[in-house]
Structure formats: C-alpha cells, structure tokens
C-alpha positions in Angstrom: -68.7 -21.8 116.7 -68.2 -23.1 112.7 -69.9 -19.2 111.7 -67.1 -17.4 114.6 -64.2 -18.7 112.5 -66.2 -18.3 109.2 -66.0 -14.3 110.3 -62.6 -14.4 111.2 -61.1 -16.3 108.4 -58.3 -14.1 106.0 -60.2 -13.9 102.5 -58.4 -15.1 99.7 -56.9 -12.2 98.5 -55.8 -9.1 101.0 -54.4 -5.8 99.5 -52.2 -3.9 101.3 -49.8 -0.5 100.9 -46.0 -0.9 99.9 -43.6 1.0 101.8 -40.7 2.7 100.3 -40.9 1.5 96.8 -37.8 2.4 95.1 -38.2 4.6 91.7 -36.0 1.0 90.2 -39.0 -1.0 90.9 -41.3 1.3 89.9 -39.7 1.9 86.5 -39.5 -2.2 86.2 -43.4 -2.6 87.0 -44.3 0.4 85.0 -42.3 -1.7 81.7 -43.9 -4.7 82.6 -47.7 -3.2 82.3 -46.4 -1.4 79.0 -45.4 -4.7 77.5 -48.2 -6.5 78.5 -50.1 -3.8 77.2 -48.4 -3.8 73.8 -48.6 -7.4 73.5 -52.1 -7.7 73.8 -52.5 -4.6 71.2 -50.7 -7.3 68.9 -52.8 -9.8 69.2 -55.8 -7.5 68.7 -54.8 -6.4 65.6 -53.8 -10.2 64.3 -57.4 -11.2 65.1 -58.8 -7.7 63.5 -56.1 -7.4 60.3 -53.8 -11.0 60.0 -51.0 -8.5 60.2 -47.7 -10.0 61.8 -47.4 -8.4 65.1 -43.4 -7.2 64.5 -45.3 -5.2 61.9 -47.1 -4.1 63.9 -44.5 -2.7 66.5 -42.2 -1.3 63.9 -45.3 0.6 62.0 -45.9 1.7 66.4 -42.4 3.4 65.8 -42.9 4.6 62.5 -45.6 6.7 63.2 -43.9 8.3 65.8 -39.9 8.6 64.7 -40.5 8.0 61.3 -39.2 10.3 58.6 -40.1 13.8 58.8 -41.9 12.8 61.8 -40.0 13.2 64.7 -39.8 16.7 64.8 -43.9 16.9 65.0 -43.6 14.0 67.8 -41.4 16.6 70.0 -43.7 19.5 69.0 -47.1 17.6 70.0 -45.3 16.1 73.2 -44.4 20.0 74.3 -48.0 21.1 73.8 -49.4 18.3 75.7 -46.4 18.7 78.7 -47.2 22.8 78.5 -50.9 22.1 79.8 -49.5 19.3 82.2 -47.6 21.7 83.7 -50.0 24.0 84.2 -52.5 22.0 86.1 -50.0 20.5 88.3 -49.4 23.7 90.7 -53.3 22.8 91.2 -52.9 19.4 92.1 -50.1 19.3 94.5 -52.5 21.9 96.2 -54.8 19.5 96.2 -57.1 21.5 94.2 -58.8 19.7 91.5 -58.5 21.7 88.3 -60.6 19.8 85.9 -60.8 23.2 83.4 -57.5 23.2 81.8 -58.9 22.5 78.3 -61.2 25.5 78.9 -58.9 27.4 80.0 -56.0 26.6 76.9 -59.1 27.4 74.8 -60.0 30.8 76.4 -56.5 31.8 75.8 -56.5 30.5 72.3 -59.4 32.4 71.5 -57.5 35.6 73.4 -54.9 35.1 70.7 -57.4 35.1 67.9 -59.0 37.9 68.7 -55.8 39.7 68.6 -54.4 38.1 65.6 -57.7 38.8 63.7 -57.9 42.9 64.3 -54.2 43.5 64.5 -52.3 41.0 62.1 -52.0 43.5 59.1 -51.7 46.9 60.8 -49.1 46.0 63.8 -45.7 44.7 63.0 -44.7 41.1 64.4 -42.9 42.1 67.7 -45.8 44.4 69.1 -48.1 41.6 67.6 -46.7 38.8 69.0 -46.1 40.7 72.4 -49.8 41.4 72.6 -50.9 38.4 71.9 -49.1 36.6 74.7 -50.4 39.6 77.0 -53.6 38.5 76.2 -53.9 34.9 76.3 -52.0 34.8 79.6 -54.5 37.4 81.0 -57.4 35.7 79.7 -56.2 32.2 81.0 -55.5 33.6 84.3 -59.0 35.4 84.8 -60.4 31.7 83.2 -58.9 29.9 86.2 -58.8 32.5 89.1 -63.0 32.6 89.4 -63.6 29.2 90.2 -60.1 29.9 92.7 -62.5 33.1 94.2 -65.7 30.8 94.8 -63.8 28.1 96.2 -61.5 30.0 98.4 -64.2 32.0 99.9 -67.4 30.3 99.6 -65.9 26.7 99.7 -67.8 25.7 96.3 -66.4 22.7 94.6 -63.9 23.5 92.0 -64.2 20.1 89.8 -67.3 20.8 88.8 -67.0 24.9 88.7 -63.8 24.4 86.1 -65.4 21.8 84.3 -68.9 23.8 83.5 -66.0 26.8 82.5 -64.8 24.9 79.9 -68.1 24.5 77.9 -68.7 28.2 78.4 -65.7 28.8 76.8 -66.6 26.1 73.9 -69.2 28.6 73.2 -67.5 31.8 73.6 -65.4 30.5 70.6 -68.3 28.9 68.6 -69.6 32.7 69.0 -66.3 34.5 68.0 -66.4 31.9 64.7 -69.4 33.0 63.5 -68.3 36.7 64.1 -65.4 36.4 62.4 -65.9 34.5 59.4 -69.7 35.1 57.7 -69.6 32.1 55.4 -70.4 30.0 58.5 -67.4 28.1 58.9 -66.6 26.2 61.9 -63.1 27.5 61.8 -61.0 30.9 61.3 -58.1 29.9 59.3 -54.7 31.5 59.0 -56.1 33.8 55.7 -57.8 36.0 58.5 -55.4 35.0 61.3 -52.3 36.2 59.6 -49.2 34.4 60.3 -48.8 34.6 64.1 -45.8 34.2 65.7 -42.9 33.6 63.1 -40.8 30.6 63.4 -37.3 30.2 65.4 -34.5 30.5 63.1 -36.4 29.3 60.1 -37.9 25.8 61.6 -41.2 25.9 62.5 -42.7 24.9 66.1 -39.5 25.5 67.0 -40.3 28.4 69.1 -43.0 26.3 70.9 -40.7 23.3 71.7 -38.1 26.0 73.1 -40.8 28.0 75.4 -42.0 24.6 76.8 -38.6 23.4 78.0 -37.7 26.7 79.5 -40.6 26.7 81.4 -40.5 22.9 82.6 -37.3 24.3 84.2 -38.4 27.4 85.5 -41.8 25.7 87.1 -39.7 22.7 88.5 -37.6 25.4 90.3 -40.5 27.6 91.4 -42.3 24.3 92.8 -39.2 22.7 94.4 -37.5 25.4 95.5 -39.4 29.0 96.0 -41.4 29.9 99.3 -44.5 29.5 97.2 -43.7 26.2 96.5 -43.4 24.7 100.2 -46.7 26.9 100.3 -48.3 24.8 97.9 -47.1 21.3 99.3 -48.3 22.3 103.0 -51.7 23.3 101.9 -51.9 20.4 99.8 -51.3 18.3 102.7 -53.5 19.8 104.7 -55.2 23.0 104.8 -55.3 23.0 109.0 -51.6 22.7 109.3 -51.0 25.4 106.8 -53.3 27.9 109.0 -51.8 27.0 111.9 -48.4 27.6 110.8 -49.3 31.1 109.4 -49.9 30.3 105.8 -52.6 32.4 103.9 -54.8 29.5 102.3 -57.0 31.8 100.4 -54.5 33.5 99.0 -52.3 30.4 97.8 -55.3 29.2 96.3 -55.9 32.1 94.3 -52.2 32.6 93.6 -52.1 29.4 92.5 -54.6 29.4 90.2 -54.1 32.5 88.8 -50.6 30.7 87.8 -52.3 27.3 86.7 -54.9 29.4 83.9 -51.9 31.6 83.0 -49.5 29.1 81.9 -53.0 27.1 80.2 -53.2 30.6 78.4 -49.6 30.0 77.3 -50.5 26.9 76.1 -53.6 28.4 73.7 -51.2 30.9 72.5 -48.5 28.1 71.1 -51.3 25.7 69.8 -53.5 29.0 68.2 -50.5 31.5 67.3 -47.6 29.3 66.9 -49.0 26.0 65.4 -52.6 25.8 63.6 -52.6 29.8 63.0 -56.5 28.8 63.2 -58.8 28.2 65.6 -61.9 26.1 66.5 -64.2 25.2 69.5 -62.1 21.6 69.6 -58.6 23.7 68.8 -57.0 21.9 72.0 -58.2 18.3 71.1 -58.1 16.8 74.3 -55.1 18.2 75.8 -56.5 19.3 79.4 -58.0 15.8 80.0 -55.4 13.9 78.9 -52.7 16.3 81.1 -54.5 15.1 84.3 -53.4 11.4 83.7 -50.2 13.1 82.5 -49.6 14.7 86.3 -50.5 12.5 87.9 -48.4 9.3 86.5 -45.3 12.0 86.6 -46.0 12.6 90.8 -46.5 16.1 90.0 -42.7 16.6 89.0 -42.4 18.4 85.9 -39.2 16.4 85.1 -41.0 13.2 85.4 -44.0 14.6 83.3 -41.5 14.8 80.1 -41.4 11.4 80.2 -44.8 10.6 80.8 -45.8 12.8 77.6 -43.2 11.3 75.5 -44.4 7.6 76.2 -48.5 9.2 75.8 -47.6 11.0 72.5 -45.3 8.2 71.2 -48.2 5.8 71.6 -50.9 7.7 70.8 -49.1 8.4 67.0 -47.9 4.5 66.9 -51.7 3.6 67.4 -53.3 6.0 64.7 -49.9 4.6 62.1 -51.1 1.3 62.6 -54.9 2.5 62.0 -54.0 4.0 58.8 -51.5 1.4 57.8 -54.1 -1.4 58.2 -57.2 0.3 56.5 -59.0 1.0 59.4 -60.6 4.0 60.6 -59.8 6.0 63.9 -62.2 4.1 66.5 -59.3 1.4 66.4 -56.3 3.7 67.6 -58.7 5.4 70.1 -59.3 1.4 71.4 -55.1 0.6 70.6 -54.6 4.0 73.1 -57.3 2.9 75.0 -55.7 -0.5 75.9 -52.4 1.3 76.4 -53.6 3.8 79.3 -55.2 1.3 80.9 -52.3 -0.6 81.7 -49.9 2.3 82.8 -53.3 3.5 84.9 -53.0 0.0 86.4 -49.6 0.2 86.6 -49.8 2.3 89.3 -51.9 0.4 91.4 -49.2 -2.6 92.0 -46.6 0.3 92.5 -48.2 1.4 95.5 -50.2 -1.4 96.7 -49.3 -5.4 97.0 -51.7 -8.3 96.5 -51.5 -11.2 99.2 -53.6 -14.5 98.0 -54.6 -17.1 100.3 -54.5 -20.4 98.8 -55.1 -22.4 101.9 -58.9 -20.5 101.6 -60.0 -23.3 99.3 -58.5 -26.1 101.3 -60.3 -24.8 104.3 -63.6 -24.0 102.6 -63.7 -28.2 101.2 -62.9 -29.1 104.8 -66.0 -27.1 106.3 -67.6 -28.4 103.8 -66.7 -32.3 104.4 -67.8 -31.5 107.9 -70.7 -29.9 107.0 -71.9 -33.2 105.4 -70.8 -35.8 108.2 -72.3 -33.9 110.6 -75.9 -34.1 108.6 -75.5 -37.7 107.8 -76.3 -39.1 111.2 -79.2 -36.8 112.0 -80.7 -38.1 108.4 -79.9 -41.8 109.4 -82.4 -40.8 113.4 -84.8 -39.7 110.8 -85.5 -42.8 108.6 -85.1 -44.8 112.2 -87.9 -42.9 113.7 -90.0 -43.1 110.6 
C-alpha cells in the first residue's frame, strides 16, 4: 500500500507550460535574467581583477557607445541582424538552416573574386553592380542544394548545410592561395581595390542603410505576402499545407533560395563594403550566433533588431572590460558566455512555470517515522524468541 502512494505522490518540483504570456512579462523576466547575468559578470571580475564592479558596467558601456564607437556598434549590429534575417524565412518553415556562415562566406568569396579581376578595369557602378549579382547568386545556389536533397529525397538539412559551410571554408582557403603567391592567409584591399564606396562620405554607411531597408521589406514579405502564410502553414505542418493545396517542395526550395541570397548579401557588405579583404574566418561567427538571434526575436525581424543590439552591445562591453583589465580574450568569450546563458534561460521561465512541493519533505520524514515504528516491534519478537 506504502509503495501505491510512493508512485502516486507529486514530486517536488512539476514544470508546466504558461498560457498567454503577455510580451510585458516577458520583457520583465527577460531584464531580470540580464541583470542577474550582469551582476554575476561583476563579481567574476572582482574575484579575477579587484576592479569595482560600477567600473565595470560603465567600461560594459564604454566599449560599446563610447567615443568614436557607436557608429561601429550600429555597423556590427546590421551585419549580425543581415544574416539573422536571412536564416529566419528557414526557421519559421521549420527548416533548420544551420549553413548560414557558409553561405555569407560563399558570397563573400563571390565578391572577391569579382573585386580581384575587375577592380581596376570596370568603373564603380558596373563594379559594384556585379559584385552584388554575384554574391546573391552564389549564396542562393549555396543554400538551394541542401533545399533540392531535402525537398526530394527527404535528407536532413542540419547536417547537409552544416558540412556546406566547411566546403566553402576551403573554397576560400583555395582562392587565397590563388590570389596572393606570398602565402598569405588573407587578400587585402591592395588586390581587392576599394569595393563599394561609402554613402555620402561616412563609411559603413551604406551597409547600415541596406540592412534596415531590408528588415522592412522581409518583415512585410513574411507578414504580409502569399509566400509568407506559405511559409507559416508548412512550418506548422507539412500535412496541412498539402492538404490545403500548398506546393511544399517548392516553398522549400523558394525559401531557401531566398534564405542563401540574402546570406550572399550579407558576404557582399562584410567583404565589399567593410573589410575590403577576405579570409576563411571573414564572417567570424555571424551564422551561429544569428540562430540564437532568431530565435530569441520569435522569428520577427522587428524583434531581431533588438535582440542584435543587446548581443552586439554586450559582446563589445565584454571584450572593453578584457582589454581594460589586462586580460586576454578567453575572459570576454566567458563574460559573453555568462551573458547568453542567461537570456537562453530566460526563455525557459517565459514559456514554462516551475511548481515546488514543499510538503514532499514533510511527507517523506513521516514515511520515514513510520517506516521505523513499524520495524521496532518485529526487532523487539526477535530478541524474545532468541
């Protein structure tokens, strides 16, 4: 009988899904984790540097909005949003694009090319033109083949777009050693030429400009277009979309024709519009990091602008307080590290709620008290019989 209710008994703590969480409470949990985060990145670096931990958060802000500074915060927050954008068409499909770094890279190396045979015998418009051609085209063919195998031979895209990204590490490590004879691990702008020019005399202008017009166009074209509820419904499930008459092969193909094309875009601002170089680690990260970036954002490119500002503001407040302190890199990466961790978990309590038990111990020293008086008079038979 005692086992029955053993097996019955609620555990101590039970998780269960919130309903209807209002975007208030979600921005007020999301702060909470943030804080908690920050604070225990304070007291990390008192224990690791003595520093005062105001220091601390006022060198965070310094590296990010400190003087001359800014601008380059914006600039590094519209690369990072350009490649979030792209993979998020993929995602709401429910396709699992894991190849955007590849695929930003492909296109990057598409606007080398270009740059390298063409930048002193075309003139800038033709140039420029071309070069987005290309690493638009090249980004698209990148992220339509694993689209084809999938859509047809039901092959499993994480692992097809990851394995395309180190095939296009190598197609660059190739085209470096090509290019440039003296075995350098990077073509610089003295054989690149100058790319595209900058927008009314400040640089990355152009970049930050292309990025916000096309936050608004994709927000649109998801929310809004044909091909949009197309891409929500086969996300949601690909049996409802056939029976309702939606093509799925198609869509997926579409879709990720779209998804590598914009990731082109984005090799063509960091190659042609930023570094005016390129190497096999050109993007830096970019694709991974614009999966958590989707994802926190709900797949709403208005969202995601916030969601890259808060990644890129703390991602340069960490390597500030790095440099400030005398310590090398490894530290940020742990500061950042600590950060993510805690808008990652963040999300958990925004969608599910803990429910702990505390009469679970009370019952558990009871079964136990019972436990004992019942053996005490079968010990006392014992010694009676012996």
């Amino acid at each position: 009988m005692n086992e029955q209710v053993k097996k019955t008994r609620d555990p101590f703590v039970r998780i269960t899904k919130r309903d209807g969480v209002t975007f208030g409470k979600a921005c007020i949990v999301r702060a909470v984790c943030i804080a908690v985060a920050l604070l225990l990145c304070a007291i990390l670096t008192v224990l690791v540097t003595g520093q005062n931990p105001l220091v601390m958060f006022a060198t965070v802000f310094k590296g990010a909005f400190g003087k001359g500074r800014g601008f380059v915060t914006l600039h590094e927050a519209a690369l990072l949003l350009c490649v979030s954008l792209a993979v998020t068409p993929a995602f709401r499909m429910r396709f699992w694009n894991i190849g955007a770094e590849g695929q930003a890279l492909i296109g990057g190396l598409a606007t080398a090319v270009i740059m390298f045979l063409f930048h002193d015998r075309m003139s800038t418009f033709p140039l420029v033109l071309l070069m987005t051609v290309s690493a638009v085209v090249a980004g698209a063919i990148w992220g339509v083949l694993p689209a084809i195998f999938k859509a047809h031979w039901g092959t499993n895209e994480t692992l097809f777009t990851l394995m395309m990204n180190y095939i296009a590490i190598r197609l660059v490590e190739w085209f470096l050693k090509i290019a440039d004879k003296s075995g350098s691990n990077v073509v610089s702008h003295s054989l690149l030429g100058d790319g595209i020019p900058n927008l009314f005399g400040v640089q990355y202008l152009f970049n930050i400009v292309v990025v916000a017009l096309l936050t608004v166009v994709l927000y649109i074209y998801l929310q809004y277009s044909k091909h949009g509820y197309e891409i929500a419904v086969v996300g949601e499930s690909e049996n409802t979309a056939r029976y309702v008459g939606i093509n799925v092969r198609k869509v997926i193909i579409r879709t990720m024709i779209l998804s590598g094309a914009i990731c082109g875009l984005a090799g063509l601002l960091i190659v042609g519009g930023a570094s005016h170089s390129i190497d096999s680690n050109i993007i830096k990260g970019r694709g991974f990091t614009a999966i958590m970036v989707s994802w926190l954002g709900k797949f709403n490119p208005l969202y995601m602008i916030l969601t890259t500002f808060l990644l890129v503001f703390l991602a340069r407040g960490a390597d500030e307080v790095s440099t400030i302190c005398g310590l090398n890199s490894s530290f940020s990466d742990i500061l950042t590290g600590i950060i993510l961790f805690f808008i990652i978990g963040s999300e958990f309590f925004i969608h599910y709620q803990m429910h702990f038990n505390w009469s679970f111990f009370e019952r558990e020293k009871n079964d136990e008290a019972g436990a004992f008086s019942a053996e005490k008079p079968a010990q006392t038979d014992e010694k009676e019989e012996a």
